[in-house]
N, C-alpha and C positions, 0 to 999 in steps of 0.2 A: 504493500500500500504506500512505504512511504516513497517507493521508486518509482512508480507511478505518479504519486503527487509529484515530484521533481520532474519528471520530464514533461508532466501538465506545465508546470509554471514556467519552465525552461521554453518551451512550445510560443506560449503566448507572448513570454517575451520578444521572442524572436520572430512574432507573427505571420508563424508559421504553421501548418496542420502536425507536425512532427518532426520530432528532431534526427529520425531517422537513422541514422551509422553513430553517431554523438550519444544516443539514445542511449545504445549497449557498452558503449564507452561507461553512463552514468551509472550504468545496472550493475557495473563490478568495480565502483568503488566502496570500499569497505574499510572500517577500523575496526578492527577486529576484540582490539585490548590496548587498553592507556590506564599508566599510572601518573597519578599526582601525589608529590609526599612535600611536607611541611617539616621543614626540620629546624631546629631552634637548640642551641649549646649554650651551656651554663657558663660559659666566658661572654655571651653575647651575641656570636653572631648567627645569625640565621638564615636558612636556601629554600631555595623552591626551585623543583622537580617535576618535570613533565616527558614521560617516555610514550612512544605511541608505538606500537608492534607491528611490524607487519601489515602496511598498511596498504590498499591498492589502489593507487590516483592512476587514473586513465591507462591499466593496464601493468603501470609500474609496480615491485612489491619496495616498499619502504619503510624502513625504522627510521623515525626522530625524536631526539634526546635535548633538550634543552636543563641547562643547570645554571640559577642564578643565587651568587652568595653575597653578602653582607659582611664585612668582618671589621669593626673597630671605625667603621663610615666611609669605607673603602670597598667599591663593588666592585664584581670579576662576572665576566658570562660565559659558559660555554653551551654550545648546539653543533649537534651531529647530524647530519643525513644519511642515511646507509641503503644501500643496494642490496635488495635481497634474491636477487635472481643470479642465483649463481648454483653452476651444476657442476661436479666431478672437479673444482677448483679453479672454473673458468665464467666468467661476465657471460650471463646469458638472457640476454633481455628480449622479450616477445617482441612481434609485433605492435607499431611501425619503429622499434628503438633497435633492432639487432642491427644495424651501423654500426652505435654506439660500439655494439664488442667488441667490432672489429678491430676498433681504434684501441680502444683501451686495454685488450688484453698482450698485445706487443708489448708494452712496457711491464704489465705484470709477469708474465713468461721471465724474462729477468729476474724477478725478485720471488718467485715461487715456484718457480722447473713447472708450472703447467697444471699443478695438482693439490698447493698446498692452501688457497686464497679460503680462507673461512669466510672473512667478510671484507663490503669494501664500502666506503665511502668518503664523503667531505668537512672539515669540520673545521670549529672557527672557536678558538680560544681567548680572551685579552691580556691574559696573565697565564703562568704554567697553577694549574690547579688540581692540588689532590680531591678526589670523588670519594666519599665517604662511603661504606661497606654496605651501609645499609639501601645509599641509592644508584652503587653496583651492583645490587642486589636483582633489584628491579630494573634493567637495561637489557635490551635488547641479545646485547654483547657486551662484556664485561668492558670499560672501560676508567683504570685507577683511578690514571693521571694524564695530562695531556701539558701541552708545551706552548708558550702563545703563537698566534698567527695562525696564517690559512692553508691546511695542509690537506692532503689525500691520507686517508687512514686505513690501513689493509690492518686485518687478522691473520696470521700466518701459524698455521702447525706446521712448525720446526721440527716436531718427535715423526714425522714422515718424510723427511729429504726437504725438497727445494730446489730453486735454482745455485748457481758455484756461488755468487754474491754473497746469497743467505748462508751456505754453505760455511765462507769463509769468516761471514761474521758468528755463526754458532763456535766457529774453532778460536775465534779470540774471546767469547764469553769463556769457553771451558779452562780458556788458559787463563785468565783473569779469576776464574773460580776456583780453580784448581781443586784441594781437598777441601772447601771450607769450613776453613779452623783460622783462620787470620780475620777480621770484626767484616773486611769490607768484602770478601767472597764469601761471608755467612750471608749479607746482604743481598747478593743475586743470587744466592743458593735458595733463600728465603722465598722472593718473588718467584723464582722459575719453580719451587714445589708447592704454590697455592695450587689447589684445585682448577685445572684447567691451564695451568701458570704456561704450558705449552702449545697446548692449542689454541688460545685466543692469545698468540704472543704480538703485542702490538707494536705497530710500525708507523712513521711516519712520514709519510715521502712528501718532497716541496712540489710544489706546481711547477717544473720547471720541464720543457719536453727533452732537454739535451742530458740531462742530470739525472741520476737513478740513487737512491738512497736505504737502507736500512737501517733504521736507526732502533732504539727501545729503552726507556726509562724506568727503571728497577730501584723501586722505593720500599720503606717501610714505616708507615705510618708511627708509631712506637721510638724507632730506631737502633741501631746497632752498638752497644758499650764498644768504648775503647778503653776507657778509665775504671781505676774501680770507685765502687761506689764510696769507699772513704776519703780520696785522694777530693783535694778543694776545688778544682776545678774539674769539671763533669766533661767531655767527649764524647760523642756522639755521630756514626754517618747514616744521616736520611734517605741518603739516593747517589746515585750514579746514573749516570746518561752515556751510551755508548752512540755510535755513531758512525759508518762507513759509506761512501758513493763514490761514484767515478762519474767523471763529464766526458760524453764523447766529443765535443767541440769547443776548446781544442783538447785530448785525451789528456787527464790524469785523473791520482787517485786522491783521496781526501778519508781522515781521521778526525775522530773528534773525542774524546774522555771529559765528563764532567761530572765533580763529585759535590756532595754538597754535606752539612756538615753542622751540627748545634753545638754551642760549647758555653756550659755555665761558667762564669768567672766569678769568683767570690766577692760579694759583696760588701761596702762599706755601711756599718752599722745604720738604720738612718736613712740612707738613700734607697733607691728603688732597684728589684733584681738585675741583674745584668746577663741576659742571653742573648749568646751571638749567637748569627743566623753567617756560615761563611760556603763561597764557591771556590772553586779549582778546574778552569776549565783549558784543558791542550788541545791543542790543533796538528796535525798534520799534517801536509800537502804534497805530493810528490808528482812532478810534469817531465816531460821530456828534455827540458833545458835548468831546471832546479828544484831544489829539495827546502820547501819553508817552513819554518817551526814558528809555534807562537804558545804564549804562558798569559795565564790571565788570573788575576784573585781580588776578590774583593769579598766585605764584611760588614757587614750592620746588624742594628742590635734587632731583635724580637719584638722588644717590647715598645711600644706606641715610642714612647720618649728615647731619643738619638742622641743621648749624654751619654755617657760611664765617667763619673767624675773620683778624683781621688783614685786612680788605680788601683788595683792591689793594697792599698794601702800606703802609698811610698810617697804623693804627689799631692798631698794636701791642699794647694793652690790650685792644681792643674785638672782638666778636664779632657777628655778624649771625644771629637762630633767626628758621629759617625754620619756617613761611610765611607769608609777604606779602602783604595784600590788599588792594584799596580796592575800593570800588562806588559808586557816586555816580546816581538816578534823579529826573527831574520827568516831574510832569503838566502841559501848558498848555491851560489850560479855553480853548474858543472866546469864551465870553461872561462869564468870570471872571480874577481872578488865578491867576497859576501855582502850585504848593504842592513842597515838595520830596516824596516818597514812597519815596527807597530809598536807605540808607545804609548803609555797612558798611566796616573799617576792621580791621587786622589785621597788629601787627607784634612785633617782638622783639629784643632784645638781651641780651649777656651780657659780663661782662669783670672786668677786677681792678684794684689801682694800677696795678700795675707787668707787665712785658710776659705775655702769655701763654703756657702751655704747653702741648702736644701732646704726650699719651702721653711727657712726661717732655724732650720737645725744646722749646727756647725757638726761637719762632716768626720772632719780629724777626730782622731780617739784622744784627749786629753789624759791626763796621769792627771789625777783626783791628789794624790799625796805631792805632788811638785808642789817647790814652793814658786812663787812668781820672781820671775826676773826681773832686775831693775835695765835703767837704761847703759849700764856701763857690762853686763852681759850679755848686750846685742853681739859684741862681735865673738862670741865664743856658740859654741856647739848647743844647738837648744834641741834636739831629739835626744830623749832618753828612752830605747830600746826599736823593732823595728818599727813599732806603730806607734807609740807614744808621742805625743805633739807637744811641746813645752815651751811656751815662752810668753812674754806679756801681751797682751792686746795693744794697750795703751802705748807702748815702746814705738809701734811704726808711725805714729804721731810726729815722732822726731826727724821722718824722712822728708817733712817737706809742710809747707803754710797754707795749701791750697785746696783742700777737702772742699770747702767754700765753693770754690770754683767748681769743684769736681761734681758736687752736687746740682749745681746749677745749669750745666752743659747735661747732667743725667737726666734731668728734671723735662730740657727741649730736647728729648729723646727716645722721651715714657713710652711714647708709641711703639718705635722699632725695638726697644726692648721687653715690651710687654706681649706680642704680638709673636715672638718667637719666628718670626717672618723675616728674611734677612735678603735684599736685592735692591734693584735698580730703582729710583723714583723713589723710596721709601719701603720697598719691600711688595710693592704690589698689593692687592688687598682681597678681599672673597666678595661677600655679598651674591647676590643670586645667581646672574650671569657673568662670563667670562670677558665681558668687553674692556674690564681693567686691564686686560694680559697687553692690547697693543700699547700699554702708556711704558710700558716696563714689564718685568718678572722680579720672583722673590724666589731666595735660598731657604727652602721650609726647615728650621732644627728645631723640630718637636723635642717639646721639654727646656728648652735653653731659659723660659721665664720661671723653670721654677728655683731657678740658681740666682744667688746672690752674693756680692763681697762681702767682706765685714764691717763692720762698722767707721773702724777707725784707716780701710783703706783708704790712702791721698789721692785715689784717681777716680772715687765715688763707688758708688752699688752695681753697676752694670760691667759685668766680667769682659774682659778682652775675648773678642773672638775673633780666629784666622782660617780662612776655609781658601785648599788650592786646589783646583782639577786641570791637569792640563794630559789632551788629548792629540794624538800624532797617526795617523794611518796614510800611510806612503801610495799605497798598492792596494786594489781592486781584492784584492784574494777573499777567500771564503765568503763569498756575496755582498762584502762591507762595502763601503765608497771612502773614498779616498779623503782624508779635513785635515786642516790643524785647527786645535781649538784649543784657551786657555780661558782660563778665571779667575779671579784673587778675590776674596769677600776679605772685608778688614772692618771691625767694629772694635770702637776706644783703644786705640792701639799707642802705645809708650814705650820707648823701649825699654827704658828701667825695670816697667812694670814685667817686661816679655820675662826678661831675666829673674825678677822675682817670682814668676809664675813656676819657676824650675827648681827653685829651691824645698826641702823639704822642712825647713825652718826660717827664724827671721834671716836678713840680711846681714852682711858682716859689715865694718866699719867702712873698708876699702867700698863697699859697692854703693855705700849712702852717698860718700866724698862722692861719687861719679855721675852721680842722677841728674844735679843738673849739666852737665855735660851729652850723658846720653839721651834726654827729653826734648834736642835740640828738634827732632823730627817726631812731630805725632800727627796722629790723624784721628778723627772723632769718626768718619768712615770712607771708606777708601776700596772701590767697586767696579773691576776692572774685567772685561771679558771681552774673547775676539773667536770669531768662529769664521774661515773661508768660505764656508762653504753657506748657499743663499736655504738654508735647512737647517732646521736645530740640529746637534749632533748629541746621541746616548750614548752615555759611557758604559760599562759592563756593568756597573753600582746602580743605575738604573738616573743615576745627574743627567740632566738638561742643560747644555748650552745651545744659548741663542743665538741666532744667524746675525753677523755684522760684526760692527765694532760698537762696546758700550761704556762707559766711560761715566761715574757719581763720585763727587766728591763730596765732601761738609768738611769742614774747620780742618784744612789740612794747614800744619806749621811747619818751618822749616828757619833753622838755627831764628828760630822763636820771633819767627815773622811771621803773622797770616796770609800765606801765600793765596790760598783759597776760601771762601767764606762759604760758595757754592758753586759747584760746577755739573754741567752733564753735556754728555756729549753722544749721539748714536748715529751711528750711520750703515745703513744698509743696502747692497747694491742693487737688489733685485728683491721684491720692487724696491724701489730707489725713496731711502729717506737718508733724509740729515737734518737733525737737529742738536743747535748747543745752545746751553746757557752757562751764563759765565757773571759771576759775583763775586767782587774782591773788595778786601780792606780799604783805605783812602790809605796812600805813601808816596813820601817825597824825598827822591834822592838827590837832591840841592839842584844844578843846573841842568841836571842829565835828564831826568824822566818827573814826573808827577801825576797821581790821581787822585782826584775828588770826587765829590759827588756832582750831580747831573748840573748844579746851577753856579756851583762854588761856595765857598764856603760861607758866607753869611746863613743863618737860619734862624728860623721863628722870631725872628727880631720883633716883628709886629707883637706877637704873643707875650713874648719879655715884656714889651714895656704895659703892656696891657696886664699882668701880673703884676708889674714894681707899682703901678698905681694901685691895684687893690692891695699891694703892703702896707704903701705909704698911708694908703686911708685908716687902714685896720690898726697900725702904728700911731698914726691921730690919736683915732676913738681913745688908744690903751691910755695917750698921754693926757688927755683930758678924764680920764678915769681915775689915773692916779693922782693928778691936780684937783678933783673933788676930794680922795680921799684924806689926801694933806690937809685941806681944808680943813675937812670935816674932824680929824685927829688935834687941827690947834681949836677948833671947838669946845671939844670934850676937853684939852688941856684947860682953856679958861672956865670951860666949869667947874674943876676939878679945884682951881685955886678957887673961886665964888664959895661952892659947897664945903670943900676942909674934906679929911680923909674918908668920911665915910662914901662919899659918891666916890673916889677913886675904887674899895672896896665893893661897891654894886659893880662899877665898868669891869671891872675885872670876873667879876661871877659871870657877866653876860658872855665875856668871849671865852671862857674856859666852858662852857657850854658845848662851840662848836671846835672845841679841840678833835682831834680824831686819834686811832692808833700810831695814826704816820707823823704826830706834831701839828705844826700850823698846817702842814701840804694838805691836801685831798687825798685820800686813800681812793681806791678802785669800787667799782658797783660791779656784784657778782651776783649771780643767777642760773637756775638750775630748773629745766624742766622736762617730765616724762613722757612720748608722744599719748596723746590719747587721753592722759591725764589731766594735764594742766597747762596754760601756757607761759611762757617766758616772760616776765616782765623787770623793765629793769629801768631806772631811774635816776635825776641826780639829786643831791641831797640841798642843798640851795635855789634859790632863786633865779633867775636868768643866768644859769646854768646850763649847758646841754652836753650834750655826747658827742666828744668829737674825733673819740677814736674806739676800736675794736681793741683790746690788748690781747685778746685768742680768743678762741671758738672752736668748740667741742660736741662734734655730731659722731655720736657713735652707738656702738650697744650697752645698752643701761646696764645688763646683769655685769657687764667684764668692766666696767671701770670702778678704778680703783674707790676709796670711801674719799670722798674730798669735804673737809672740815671745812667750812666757810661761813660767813654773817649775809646776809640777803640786804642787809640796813644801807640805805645809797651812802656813799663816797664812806663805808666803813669798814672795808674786807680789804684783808692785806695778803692775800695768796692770790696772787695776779698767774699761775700756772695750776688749771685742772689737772691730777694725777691722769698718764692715760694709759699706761702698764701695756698691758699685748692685747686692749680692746678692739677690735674690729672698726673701723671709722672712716667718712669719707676723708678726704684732704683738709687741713684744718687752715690753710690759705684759702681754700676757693669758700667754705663753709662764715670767716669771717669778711670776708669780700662781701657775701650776701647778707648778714648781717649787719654791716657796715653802711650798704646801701638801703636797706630797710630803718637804721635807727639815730642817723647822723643828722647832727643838726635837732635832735629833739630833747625834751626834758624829760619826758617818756615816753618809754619805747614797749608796745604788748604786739609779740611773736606766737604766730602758734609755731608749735614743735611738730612740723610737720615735714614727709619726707617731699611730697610735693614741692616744697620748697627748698629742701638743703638735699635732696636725692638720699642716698642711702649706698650702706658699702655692698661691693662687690656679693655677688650671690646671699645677701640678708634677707631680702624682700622673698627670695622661695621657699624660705624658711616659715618666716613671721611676715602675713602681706599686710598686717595693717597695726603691730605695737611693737615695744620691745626696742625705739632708740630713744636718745634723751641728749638734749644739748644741756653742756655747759659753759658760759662767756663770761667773759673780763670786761669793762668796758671801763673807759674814762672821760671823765666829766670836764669841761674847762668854764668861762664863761663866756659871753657870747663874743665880745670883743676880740678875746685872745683865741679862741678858736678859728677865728677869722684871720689872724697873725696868721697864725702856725700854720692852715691850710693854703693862704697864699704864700708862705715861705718852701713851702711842699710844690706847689706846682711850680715855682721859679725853681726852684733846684730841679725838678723834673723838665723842663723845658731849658735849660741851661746844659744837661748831660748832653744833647746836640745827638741823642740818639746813637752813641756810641758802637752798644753791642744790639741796637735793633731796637726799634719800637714797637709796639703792637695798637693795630688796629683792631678795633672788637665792631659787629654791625649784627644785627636780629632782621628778621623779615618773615611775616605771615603773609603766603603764596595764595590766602584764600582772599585775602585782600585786592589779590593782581597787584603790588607794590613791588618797583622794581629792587636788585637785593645789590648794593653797594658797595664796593669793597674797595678802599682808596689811602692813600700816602700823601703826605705835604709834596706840595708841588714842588720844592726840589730833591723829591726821592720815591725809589720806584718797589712796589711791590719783591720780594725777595723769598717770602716761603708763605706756605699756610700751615701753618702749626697746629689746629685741631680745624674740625668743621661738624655739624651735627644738623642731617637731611633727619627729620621724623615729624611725630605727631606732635605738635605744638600747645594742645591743649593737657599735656600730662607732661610739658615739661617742667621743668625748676624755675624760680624767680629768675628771669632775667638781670642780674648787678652788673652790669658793665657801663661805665661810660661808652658815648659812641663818639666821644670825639677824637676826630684822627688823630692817630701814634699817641694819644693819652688810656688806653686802655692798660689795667694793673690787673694781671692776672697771676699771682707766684707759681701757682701749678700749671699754666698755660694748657688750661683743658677748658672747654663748653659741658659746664654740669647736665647731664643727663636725666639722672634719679632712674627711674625705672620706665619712659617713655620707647613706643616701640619709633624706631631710627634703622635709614639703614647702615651699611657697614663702616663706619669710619673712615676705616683707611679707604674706600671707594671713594666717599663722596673730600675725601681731601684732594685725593689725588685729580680728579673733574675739574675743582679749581684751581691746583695746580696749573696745569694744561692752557688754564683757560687764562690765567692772573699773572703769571710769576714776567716781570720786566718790564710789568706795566704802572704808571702810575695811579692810573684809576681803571676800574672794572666795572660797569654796567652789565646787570644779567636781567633777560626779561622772562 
């Protein structure tokens, strides 16, 4: 019935009375059996499974396999087609396809002597992927493992003959297996006595018509001990890949061995396990005019995060980013010299002076019973035994004045260090679509944010990091193409620091004398890569370099001149781009050269003097302030003699009154309140009085901060620092910034304690989405007069610095408006970075504090508070106005 309905509706489609020959075409297609399985593993990742058996589309018999897996947010696919019409070990396909066997069993004949083909088909991998037992179970034909890309897949029973090909590749498995009692011939011994391990021996040949291949990958899911099980580091081989073909045009032969291999390395207390995942893969080639060998290895860890920090224990500073590579290839000509042809090389480190840290734990094994060194013990031996770490913190303080700085350069770099994103333009960014890729790429080192320096490191909290791959293939061989390609990644780089990083202790005397010597060259980051060829080029590690030449700079020094402030440079020939930009310091080498900015050197002069008159004025007011109060002081004198001692005794009760803890000064107004609870009110204690400054601000989780003792009474609290211990909390400059902007210039100020307004820290809100922070603030009181001093003395010194190390502009814009979005520099100077940017929902985000007057924005953390508004990805919507902004003086966006 329901083939009859089909070729009804098939009929009328075609408006016609019958489909006639099509008809019985439709009448023997059949699925006969299809499995779908669901599978889901207790690490997380999960597949889906679709086998369909034996199926007949328009006379063909077909098996398809499709497997797709999930693992840690990384998907792989693979799908099969298989040909089921095969008789006595030969392609045998009905009518109208028996052509086809024509063609294709000539090449099989080769790889199976005529009689061995169990199965054959097409199959498409994106990754080499193990098949789990239970959904080899359900297949067609057993299928483990497969290898990526788009190959021809034969079944081959090996335990019946073959053709000499197959023949000769069985003779180098037995030799390779030999008795096996060695880990890596229990390995193929293992796979070739599964059930069937013979008959369904799988094979992969390339699509290539001149090229004949037998290849087979002999895994063991488990894997094979080489270590024993007490020994610290574990060994392990997963697989082997064997490999033999010959090309008939032009004739030779080709080998291939590829072993692969898990190895636990012991890990440091504290930090996260360390399994390497590593390959070994040889080639061989043999032609009628040379003989080429090629070596290949490379290594990366298992687990999500691409650190091993602290080695073995030995390297307390230093950090190992993975991955790892070397390759090394020659040709040797019969009647020539030999030449080298294949080169490739791929490593990385990361580290600080002074020891590492982990998600906030210091890494190094301290000796609990040491006693602390002073600073005249730096230059002697501070490890006592071979893991014990020994020496002061506070001691590398002495190497240098400049943490300050260190900090503050860390601070305009929160992003590329928090982001674990390391490339070109700023590291590239995610967000939904891929169209950030043509602004730049990023070097991905999973895990690198959860490391940090120490405290008392001189070159701030963000670890030096050095990433090199340089790639070299001379010669066509093995189906490669021909590149040279290199790349340097360089973040916070010093070299004192480099050398510190190698040490397993503090520094000796010799090497502090020498830092400012060796510091003459650093770089904040330094991002170099050059590929020939107009195609990215893969290294065996599985690295990416990018077609052209690329070229990012930031704050690169030299013998402690800013040679660079910003630089980028790419040029690609095919298709054809070139773009630079180019930002340097102002320097003037007397008659020879000179650089300024775009107008010359006068600036904001108008501004200046429009500030020195709001001094002067505000300086007035103060003088005629204290001229009454003179005044009024010989007043009270002459009453004092009129009345006789006793009114001298009332005047004196009156002002001991408004003494405070601090003396005659003003003490601080403090305030505390719990979101959801109560709101924040804070006040000054006299009369025409107001708040004219923030002295901190404390937004975090109320259970983790410490008990902070204080008086609520205005201008009578004398702990001007909330305790804030290892509480949880936004930034406590962006958090007074907004506080600042909400309560300045008033006599009282009532805040709700909301995160709406001050955001909230990193993953809190998934926790607790609506209680559980609490601000604490300092604030100071002046009065009106003199807070009018001191703010115009504030903006004259701020418009006096001449914009030294960068001004910032700050601008807002709601798109529902249609308001165009502004982004602009004083007209003698030009746009130069954007340092945060925040595309989202406008209505869930944070108070807006920023001034919007050009290059007057004061942001200490140089971030756009967020809170928990949905946005898209940062670093996308930066890099946009990058692109769009950077060399210009003003920006109009519609």
């Amino acid at each position: 019935t329901a083939h009859a309905a089909a070729r009804f509706a098939l009929s009328a489609q075609l408006g016609e009375g019958d489909v006639s020959g099509l008809g019985d075409e439709i009448d023997v297609m059949v699925i006969p059996e299809t499995h779908i399985l669901f599978e889901f593993s207790s690490l997380g990742s999960m597949s889906i499974f679709i086998a369909v058996h034996d199926a007949k589309v328009f006379n063909l018999g077909l098996d398809i396999v499709l497997v797709v897996t999930c693992k840690e947010g990384a998907w792989t696919a693979f799908a099969y087609l298989g040909f089921t019409d095969i008789t006595n070990g030969w392609l045998d396909f009905p009518q109208p396809w028996t052509w086809l066997s024509a063609i294709a069993n000539i090449p099989i004949a080769f790889l199976t002597g005529g009689s061995a083909l169990k199965a054959f088909g097409i199959k498409f991998a994106s990754d080499q992927m193990m098949i789990s037992d239970s959904m080899v179970a359900f297949m067609p034909v057993p299928i483990p493992v497969v290898e990526a890309g788009v190959d021809f897949l034969m079944h081959i029973d090996v335990g019946i003959g073959g053709s000499p090909i197959t023949q000769i590749y069985m003779s180098i498995i037995k030799m390779i297996a030999g008795d096996c009692v060695s880990p890596l011939s229990e390995l193929i011994c293992k796979d070739m006595s599964r059930p069937g391990g013979k008959e369904f021996f799988v094979s992969e040949q390339p699509i290539i018509p001149t090229q004949i291949e037998v290849g087979h990958t002999f895994i063991s899911e488990e894997g094979v001990a080489v270590t024993h099980g007490s020994s610290e580091t574990q060994f392990r081989w997963m697989s082997i890949k064997i490999v033999i073909g010959i090309t008939l045009f032009p004739p030779s032969f080709m080998a291939e061995v590829e072993v692969k291999a898990e190895i636990d390395f012991p890990s440091t207390p504290g930090a996260p396990p360390v399994r390497a995942v590593a390959k070994v893969r040889i080639r061989v080639m043999i032609t009628t005019t040379y003989l080429e060998l090629e070596a290949s290895l490379m290594m990366k860890l298992k687990t999500k995060a691409q650190i091993w920090a602290n080695p073995f224990g030995s390297m307390p500073h230093m950090g190992i980013v993975f991955p790892l590579a070397l390759g090394f290839g020659v040709r040797i000509y019969y009647a020539a010299p030999p030449m080298i042809t294949y080169f490739e090389f791929e490593a990385g480190i990361m580290g600080c002076s002074n020891p590492l840290y982990y998600k906030g734990q210091l890494l190094a094994d301290l000796d609990p019973e040491a006693d602390v060194l002073d600073d005249a013990a730096l230059g002697s031996s501070a490890v006592i035994g071979p893991k014990k770490y020994r020496w002061d913190q506070d001691a590398l303080s002495q190497i240098g004045n400049d943490r300050e700085v260190a900090e503050t350069a860390a601070s305009e770099l929160a992003d590329t260090t928090a982001d674990a994103e390391l490339g070109f333009f700023g590291g590239g960014g995610g967000g939904g679509d891929d169209s950030h890729k043509k602004f730049g790429y990023g070097l991905k080192v999973p895990g690198l944010n959860d490391y940090t320096c120490g405290t008392k490191d001189p070159y701030g909290d963000a670890p030096t990091v050095i990433k090199v791959a340089i790639y070299i293939r001379l010669t066509a061989s093995f189906g490669e193409t021909p590149a040279v390609a290199f790349m340097l990644v360089i973040r916070n780089f010093y070299i004192a620091r480099l050398i510190f990083m190698t040490l397993s202790g503090p520094p000796d005397d010799a090497l502090l004398m020498m830092r400012p010597i060796l510091d003459l060259f650093s770089a904040r980051k330094l991002d170099v890569s050059l590929n020939t060829n107009p195609f990215p080029v893969k290294m065996y590690s599985g690295t990416i370099i990018q077609a052209g030449i690329l070229v990012d700079i930031e704050y690169l020094k030299l013998f402690g001149i800013m040679m660079f402030k910003k630089a980028y440079f790419h040029f690609c020939p095919e298709p054809f781009k070139l773009e630079v930009h180019l930002f340097i310091e102002p320097f003037d080498f007397g008659e020879l050269i000179a650089v300024t900015g775009i107008t010359g050197e006068p600036k904001y002069k108008s501004m200046i003097k429009a500030a020195q008159a709001l001094k002067d004025a505000a300086i007035a007011e103060k003088k005629a302030s204290r001229k009454a109060k003179k005044a009024r002081e010989v007043a009270e004198e002459e009453f004092i003699k009129a009345q006789g001692e006793s009114a001298k005794q009332k005047l004196l009760a009156v002002d001991k009154v408004w003494d405070t803890p601090c003396g005659k000064k003003n003490c601080y107004t403090c305030g505390r309140a719990v979101e959801g609870v109560a709101d924040l009110i804070l006040s000054c204690g006299e009369p025409l009085t107001v708040i004219d400054n923030v002295t901190f601000a404390l937004w975090g989780v109320d259970a983790e901060q410490p008990p902070w003792q204080f008086t609520d009474t205005p201008d009578m609290c004398t702990d001007a620092t909330p305790p804030v211990g290892r509480m949880r909390r936004v930034a406590p400059a962006g958090t007074a910034d907004i506080l600042e902007s909400l309560c300045k210039n008033k006599e009282t100020c009532v805040v709700t304690a909301s995160r709406k307004i001050f955001g909230s820290p990193k993953g809190f809100s998934k926790e607790n989405p609506k209680s559980g922070l609490a601000i604490s603030a300092v604030v100071e009181c002046r009065d009106i007069s003199e807070a009018e001093r001191v703010q115009a003395e504030r903006l004259e010194a701020s418009l006096h610095m001449r914009c030294t190390n960068g001004c910032l502009s700050c601008t807002s814009e709601d798109r529902s408006d249609e308001e165009k979005l502004i982004i602009s520099c004083h007209s003698d100077a030009i746009i130069t970075d954007i340092v945060d940017a925040v595309y989202g929902d406008g209505g869930a985000a944070p108070a807006w504090a920023f001034t919007e007057t050009v290059g007057m924005c004061q942001s200490p953390d140089r971030a756009v508070p967020t809170g928990e508004m949905c946005k898209q990805d940062n670093a996308f919507t930066v890099i946009q106005l990058r692109r769009a902004c950077l060399g210009e003086p003003v920006h109009v966006d519609f």
